[in-house]
BADOTOR-254861 format. One record per atom (N, C-alpha, C, O, CB): residue in three letters; residue number from 1; x, y, z. Coordinates in Angstrom, 1 decimal. Glycine has a CB too. Example, Ala and Ser with C-alpha at 12.3 -4.5 7.8 and 13.67 -1.06 7.14 Angstrom:
BEGIN
{node "Ala", 1, {13.2, -5.7, 7.8}}
{node "Ala", 1, {12.3, -4.5, 7.8}}
{node "Ala", 1, {13.2, -3.3, 7.8}}
{node "Ala", 1, {14.2, -3.3, 8.5}}
{node "Ala", 1, {11.3, -4.5, 9.0}}
{node "Ser", 2, {12.8, -2.2, 7.1}}
{node "Ser", 2, {13.7, -1.1, 7.1}}
{node "Ser", 2, {12.9, 0.0, 7.9}}
{node "Ser", 2, {13.4, 1.1, 8.0}}
{node "Ser", 2, {14.1, -0.6, 5.7}}
***
This chain:
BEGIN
{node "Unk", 1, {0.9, -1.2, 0.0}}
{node "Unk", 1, {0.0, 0.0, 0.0}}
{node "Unk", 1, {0.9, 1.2, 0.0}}
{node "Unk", 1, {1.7, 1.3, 0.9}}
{node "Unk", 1, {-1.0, 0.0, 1.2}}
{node "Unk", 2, {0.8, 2.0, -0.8}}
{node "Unk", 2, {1.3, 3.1, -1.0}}
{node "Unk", 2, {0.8, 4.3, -0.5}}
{node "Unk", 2, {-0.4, 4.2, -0.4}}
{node "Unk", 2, {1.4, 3.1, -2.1}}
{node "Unk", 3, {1.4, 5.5, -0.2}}
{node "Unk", 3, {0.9, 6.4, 1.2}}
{node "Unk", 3, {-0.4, 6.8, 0.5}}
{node "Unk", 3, {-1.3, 7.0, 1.2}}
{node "Unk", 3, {2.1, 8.0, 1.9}}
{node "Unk", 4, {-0.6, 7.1, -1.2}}
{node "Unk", 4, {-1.9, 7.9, -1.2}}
{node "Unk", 4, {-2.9, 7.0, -1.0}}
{node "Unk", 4, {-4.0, 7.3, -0.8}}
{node "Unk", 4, {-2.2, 8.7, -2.4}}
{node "Unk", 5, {-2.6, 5.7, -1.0}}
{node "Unk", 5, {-3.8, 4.6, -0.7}}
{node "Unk", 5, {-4.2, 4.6, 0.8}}
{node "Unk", 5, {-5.4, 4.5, 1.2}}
{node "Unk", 5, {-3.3, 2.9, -1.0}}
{node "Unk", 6, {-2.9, 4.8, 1.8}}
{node "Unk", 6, {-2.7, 5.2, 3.3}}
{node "Unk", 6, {-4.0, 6.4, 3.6}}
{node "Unk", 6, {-4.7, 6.4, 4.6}}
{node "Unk", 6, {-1.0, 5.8, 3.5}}
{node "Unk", 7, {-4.0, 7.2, 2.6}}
{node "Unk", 7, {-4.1, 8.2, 3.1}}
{node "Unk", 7, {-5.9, 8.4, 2.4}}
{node "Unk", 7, {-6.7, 9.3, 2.6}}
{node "Unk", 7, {-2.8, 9.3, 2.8}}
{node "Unk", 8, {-5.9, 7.5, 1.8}}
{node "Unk", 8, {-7.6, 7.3, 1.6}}
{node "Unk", 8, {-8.1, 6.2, 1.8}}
{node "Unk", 8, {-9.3, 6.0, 1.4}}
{node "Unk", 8, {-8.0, 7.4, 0.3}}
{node "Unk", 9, {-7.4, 5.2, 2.6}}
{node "Unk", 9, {-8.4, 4.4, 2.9}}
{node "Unk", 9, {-7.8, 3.6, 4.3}}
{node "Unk", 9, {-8.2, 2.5, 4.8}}
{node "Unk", 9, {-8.9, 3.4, 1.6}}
{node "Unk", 10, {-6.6, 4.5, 4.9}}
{node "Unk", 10, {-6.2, 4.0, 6.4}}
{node "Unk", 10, {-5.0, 3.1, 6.5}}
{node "Unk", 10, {-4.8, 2.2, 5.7}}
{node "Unk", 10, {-7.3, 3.1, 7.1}}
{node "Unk", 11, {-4.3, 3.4, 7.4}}
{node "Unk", 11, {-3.3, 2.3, 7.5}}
{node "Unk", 11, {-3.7, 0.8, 7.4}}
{node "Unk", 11, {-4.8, 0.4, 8.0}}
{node "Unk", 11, {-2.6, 2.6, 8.7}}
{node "Unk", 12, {-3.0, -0.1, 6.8}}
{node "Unk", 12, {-3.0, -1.5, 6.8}}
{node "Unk", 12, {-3.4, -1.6, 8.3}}
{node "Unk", 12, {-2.8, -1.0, 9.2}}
{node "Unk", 12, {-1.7, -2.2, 6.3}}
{node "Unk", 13, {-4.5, -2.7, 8.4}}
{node "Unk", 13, {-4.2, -3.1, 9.8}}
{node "Unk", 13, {-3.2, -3.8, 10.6}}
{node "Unk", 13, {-2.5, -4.7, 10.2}}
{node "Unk", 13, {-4.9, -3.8, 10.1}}
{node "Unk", 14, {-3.0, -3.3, 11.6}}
{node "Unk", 14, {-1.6, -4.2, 12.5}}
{node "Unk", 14, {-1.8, -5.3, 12.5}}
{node "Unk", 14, {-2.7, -5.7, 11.8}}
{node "Unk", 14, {-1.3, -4.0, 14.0}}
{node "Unk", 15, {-1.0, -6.2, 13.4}}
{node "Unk", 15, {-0.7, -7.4, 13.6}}
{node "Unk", 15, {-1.2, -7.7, 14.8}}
{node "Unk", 15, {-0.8, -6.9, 15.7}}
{node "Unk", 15, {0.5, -7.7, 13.4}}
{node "Unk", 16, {-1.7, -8.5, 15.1}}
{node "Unk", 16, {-2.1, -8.4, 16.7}}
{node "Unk", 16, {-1.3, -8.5, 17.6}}
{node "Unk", 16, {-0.3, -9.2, 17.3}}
{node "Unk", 16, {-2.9, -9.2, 17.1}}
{node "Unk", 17, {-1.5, -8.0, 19.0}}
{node "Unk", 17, {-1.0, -8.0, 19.9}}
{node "Unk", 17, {0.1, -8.9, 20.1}}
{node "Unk", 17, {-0.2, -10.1, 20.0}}
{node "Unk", 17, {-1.8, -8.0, 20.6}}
{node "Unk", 18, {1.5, -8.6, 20.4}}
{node "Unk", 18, {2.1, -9.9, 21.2}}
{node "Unk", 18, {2.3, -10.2, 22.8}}
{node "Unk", 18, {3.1, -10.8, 23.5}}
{node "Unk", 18, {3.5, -10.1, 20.8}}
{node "Unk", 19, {1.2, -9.4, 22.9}}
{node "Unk", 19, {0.8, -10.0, 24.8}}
{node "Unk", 19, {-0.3, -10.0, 25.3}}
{node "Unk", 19, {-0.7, -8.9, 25.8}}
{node "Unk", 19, {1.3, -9.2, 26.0}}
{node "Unk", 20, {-1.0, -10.8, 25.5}}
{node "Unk", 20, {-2.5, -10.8, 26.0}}
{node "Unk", 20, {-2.1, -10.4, 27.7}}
{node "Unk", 20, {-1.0, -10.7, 28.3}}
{node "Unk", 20, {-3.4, -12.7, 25.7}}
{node "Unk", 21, {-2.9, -9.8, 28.1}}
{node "Unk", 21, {-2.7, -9.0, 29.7}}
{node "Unk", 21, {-4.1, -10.3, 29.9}}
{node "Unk", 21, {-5.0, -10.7, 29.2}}
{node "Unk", 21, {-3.1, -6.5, 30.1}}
{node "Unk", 22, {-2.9, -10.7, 31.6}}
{node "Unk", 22, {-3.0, -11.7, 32.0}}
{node "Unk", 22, {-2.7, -13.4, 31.9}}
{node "Unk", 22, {-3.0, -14.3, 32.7}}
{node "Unk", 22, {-3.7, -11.4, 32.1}}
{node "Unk", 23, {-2.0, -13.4, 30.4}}
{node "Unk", 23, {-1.3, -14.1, 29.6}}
{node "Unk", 23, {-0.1, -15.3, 30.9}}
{node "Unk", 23, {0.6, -14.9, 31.9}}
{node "Unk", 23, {-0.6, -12.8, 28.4}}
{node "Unk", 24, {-0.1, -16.5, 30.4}}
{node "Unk", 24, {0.9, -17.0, 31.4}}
{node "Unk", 24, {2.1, -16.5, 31.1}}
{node "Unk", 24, {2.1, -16.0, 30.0}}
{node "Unk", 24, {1.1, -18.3, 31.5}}
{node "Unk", 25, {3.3, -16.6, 31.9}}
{node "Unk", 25, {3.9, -16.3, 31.6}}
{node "Unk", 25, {5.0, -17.1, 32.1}}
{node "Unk", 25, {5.9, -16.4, 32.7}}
{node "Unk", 25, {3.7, -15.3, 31.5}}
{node "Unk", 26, {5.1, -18.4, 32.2}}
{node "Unk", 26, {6.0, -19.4, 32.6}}
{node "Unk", 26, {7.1, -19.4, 31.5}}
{node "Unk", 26, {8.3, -19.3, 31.6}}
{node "Unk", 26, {5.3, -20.7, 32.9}}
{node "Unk", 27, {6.1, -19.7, 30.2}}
{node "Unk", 27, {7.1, -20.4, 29.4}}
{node "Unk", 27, {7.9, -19.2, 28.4}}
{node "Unk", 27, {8.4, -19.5, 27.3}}
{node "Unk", 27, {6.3, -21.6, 28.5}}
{node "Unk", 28, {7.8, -17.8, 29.1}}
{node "Unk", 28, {9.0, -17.1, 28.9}}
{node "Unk", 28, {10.2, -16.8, 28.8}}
{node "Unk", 28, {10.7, -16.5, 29.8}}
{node "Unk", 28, {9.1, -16.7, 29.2}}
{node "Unk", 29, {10.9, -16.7, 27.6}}
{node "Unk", 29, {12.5, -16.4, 28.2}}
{node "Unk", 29, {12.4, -14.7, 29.1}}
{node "Unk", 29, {11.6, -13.8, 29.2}}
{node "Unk", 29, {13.8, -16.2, 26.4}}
{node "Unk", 30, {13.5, -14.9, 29.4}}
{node "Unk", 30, {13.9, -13.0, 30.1}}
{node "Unk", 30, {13.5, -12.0, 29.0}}
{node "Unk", 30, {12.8, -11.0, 29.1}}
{node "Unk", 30, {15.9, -12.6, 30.4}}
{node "Unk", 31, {14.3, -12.6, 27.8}}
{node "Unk", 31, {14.7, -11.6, 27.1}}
{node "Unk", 31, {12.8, -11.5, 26.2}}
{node "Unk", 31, {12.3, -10.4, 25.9}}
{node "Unk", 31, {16.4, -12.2, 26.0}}
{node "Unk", 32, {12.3, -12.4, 26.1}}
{node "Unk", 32, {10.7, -12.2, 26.0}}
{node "Unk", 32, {9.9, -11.4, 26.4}}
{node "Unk", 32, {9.1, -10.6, 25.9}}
{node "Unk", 32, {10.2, -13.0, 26.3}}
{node "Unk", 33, {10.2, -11.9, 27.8}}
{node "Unk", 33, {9.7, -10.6, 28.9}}
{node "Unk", 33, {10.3, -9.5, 29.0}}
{node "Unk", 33, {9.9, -8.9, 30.0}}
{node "Unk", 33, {9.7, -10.8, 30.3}}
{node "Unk", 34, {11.3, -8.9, 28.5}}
{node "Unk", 34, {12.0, -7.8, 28.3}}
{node "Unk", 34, {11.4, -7.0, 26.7}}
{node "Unk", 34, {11.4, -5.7, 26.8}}
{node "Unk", 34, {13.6, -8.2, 28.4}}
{node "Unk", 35, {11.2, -7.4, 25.9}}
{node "Unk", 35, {10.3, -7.4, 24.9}}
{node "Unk", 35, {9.0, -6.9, 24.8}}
{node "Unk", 35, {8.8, -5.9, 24.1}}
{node "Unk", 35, {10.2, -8.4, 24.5}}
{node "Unk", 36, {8.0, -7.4, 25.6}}
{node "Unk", 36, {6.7, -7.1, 26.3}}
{node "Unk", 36, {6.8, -5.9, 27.3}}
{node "Unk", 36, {5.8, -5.1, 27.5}}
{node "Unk", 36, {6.3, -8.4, 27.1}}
{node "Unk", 37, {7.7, -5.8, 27.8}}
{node "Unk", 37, {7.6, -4.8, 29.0}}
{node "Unk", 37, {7.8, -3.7, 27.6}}
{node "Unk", 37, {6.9, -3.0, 27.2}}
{node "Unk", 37, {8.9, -4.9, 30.5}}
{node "Unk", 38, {8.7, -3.6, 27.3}}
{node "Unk", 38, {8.9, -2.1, 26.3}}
{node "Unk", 38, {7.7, -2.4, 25.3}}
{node "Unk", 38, {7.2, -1.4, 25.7}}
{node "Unk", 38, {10.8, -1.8, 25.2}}
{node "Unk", 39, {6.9, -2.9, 24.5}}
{node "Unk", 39, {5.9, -3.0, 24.0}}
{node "Unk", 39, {4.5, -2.4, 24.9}}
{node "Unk", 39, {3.6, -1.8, 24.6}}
{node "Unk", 39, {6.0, -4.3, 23.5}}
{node "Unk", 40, {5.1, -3.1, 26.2}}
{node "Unk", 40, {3.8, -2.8, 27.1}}
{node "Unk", 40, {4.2, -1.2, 27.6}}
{node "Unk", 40, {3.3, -0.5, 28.1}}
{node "Unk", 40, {3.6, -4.1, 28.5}}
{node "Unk", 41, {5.6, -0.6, 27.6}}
{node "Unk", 41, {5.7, 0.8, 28.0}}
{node "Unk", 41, {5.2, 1.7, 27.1}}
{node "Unk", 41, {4.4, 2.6, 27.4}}
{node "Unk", 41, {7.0, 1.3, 28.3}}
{node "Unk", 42, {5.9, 1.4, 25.7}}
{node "Unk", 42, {5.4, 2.5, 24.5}}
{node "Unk", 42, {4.2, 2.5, 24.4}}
{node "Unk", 42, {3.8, 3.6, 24.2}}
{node "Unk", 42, {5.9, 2.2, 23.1}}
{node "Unk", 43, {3.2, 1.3, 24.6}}
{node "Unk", 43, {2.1, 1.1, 24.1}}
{node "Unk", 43, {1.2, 2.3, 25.6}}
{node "Unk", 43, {0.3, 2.9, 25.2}}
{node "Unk", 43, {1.9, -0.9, 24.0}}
{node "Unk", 44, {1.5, 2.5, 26.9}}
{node "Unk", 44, {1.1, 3.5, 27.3}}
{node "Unk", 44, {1.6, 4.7, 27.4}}
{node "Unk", 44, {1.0, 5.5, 28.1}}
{node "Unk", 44, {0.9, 3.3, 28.1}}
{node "Unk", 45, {2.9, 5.1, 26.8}}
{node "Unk", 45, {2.9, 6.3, 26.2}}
{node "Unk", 45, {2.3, 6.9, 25.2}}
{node "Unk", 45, {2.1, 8.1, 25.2}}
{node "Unk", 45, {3.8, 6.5, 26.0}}
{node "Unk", 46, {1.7, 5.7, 24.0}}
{node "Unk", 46, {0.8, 6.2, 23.3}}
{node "Unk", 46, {-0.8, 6.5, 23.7}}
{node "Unk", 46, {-1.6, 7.3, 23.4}}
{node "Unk", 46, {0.8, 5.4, 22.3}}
{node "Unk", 47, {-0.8, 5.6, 24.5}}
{node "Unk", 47, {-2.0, 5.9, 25.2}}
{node "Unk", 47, {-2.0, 7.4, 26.2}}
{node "Unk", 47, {-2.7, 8.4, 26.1}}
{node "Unk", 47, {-2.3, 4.6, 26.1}}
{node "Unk", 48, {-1.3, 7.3, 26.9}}
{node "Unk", 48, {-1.1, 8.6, 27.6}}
{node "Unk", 48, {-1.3, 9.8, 26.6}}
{node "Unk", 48, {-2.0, 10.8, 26.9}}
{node "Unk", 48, {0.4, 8.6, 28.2}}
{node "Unk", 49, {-0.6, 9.5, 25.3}}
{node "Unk", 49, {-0.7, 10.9, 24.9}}
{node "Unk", 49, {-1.8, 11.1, 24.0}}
{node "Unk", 49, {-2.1, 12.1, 23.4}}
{node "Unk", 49, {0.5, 11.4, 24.2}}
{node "Unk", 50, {-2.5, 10.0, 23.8}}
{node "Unk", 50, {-4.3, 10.4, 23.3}}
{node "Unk", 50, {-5.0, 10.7, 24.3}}
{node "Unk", 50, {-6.1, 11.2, 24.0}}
{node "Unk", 50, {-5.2, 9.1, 22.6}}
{node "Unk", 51, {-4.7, 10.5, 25.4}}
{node "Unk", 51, {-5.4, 11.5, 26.8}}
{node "Unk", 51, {-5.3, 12.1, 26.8}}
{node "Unk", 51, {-6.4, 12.7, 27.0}}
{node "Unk", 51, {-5.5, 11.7, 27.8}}
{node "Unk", 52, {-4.2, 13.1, 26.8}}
{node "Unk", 52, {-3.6, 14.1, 26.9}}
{node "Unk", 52, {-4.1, 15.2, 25.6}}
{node "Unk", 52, {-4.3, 16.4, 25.6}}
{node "Unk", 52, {-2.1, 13.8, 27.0}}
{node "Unk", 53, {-4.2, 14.2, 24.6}}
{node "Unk", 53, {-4.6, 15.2, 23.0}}
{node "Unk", 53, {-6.1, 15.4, 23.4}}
{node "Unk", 53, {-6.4, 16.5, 23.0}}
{node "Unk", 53, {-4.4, 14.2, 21.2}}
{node "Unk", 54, {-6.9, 14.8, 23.9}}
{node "Unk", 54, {-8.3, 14.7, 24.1}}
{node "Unk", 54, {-8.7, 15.3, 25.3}}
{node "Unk", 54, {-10.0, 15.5, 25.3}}
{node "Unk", 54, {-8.8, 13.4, 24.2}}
{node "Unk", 55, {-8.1, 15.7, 26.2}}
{node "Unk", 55, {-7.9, 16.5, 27.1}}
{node "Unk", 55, {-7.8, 17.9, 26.9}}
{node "Unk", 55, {-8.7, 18.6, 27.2}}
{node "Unk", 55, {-7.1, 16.2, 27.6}}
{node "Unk", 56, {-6.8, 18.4, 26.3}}
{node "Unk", 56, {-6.5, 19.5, 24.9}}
{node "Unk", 56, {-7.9, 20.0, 24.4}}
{node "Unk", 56, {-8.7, 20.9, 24.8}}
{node "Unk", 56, {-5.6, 18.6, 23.5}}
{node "Unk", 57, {-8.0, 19.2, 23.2}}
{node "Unk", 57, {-8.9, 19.4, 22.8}}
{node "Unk", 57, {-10.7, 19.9, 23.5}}
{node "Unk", 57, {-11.5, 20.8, 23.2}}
{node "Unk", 57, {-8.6, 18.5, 22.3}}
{node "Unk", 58, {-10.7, 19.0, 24.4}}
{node "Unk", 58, {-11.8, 19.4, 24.9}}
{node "Unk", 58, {-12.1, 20.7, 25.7}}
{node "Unk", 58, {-13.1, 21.4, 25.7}}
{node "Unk", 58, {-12.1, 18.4, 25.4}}
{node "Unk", 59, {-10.8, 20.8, 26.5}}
{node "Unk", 59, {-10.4, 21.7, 26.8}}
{node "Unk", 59, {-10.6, 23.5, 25.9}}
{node "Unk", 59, {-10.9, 24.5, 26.4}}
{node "Unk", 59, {-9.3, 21.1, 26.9}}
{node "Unk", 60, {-10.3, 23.3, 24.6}}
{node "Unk", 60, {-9.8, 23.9, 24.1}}
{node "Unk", 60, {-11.5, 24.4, 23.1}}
{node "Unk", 60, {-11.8, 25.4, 22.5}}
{node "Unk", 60, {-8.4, 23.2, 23.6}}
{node "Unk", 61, {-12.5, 23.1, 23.4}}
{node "Unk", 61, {-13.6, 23.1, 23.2}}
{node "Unk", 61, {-14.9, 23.8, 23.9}}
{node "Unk", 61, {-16.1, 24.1, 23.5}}
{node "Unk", 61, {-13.6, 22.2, 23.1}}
{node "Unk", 62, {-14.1, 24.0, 25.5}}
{node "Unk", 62, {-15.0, 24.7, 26.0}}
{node "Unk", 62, {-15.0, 25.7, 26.4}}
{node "Unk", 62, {-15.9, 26.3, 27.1}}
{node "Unk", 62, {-15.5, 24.3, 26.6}}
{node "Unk", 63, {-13.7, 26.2, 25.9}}
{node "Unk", 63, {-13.0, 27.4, 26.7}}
{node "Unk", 63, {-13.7, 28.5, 25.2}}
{node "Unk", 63, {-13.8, 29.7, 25.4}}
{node "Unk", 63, {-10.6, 27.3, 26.9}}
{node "Unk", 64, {-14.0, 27.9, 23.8}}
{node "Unk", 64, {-14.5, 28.5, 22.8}}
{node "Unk", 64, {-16.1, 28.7, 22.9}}
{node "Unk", 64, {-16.7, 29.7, 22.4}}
{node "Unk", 64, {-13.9, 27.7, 21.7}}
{node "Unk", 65, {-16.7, 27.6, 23.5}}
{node "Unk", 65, {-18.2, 27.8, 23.8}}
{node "Unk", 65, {-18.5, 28.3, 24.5}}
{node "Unk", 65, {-19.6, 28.7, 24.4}}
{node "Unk", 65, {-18.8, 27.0, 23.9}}
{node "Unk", 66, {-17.7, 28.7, 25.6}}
{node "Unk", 66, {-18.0, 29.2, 26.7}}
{node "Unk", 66, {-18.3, 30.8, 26.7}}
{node "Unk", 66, {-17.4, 31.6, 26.2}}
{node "Unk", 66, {-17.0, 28.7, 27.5}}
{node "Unk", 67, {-19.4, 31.1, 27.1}}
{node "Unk", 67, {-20.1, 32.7, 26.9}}
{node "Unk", 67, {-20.2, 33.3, 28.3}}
{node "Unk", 67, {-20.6, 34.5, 28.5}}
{node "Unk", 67, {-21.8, 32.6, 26.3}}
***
């Protein structure tokens, strides 16, 4: 997919998850679980910062309606 296809009909879908939360986790190596943890950190920095954008925003939504 090429970006103007990106850009009209969405990114390809991802791949799914490589950690189900609450997932066993015996048959882990370290270095597996070291994998998951930075997947599982970035993955709430992105979250963090769609709160933060939506926060913003709304913010920014009522500070304009507001009479």
């Amino acid at each position: 997919m090429d970006v103007d296809d990106e850009r009209i009909f969405g990114a390809p879908p991802r791949r799914s998850a490589a950690h189900e939360v609450g997932q066993n986790l015996d048959d882990l190596s370290l270095h597996q679980i070291e994998e998951r943890i930075a997947l599982l950190k970035a993955e709430i920095i992105r979250l963090e910062e769609a709160r933060d954008a939506k926060r913003a925003s709304r913010g920014a939504a009522a500070a304009f309606f507001k009479i």
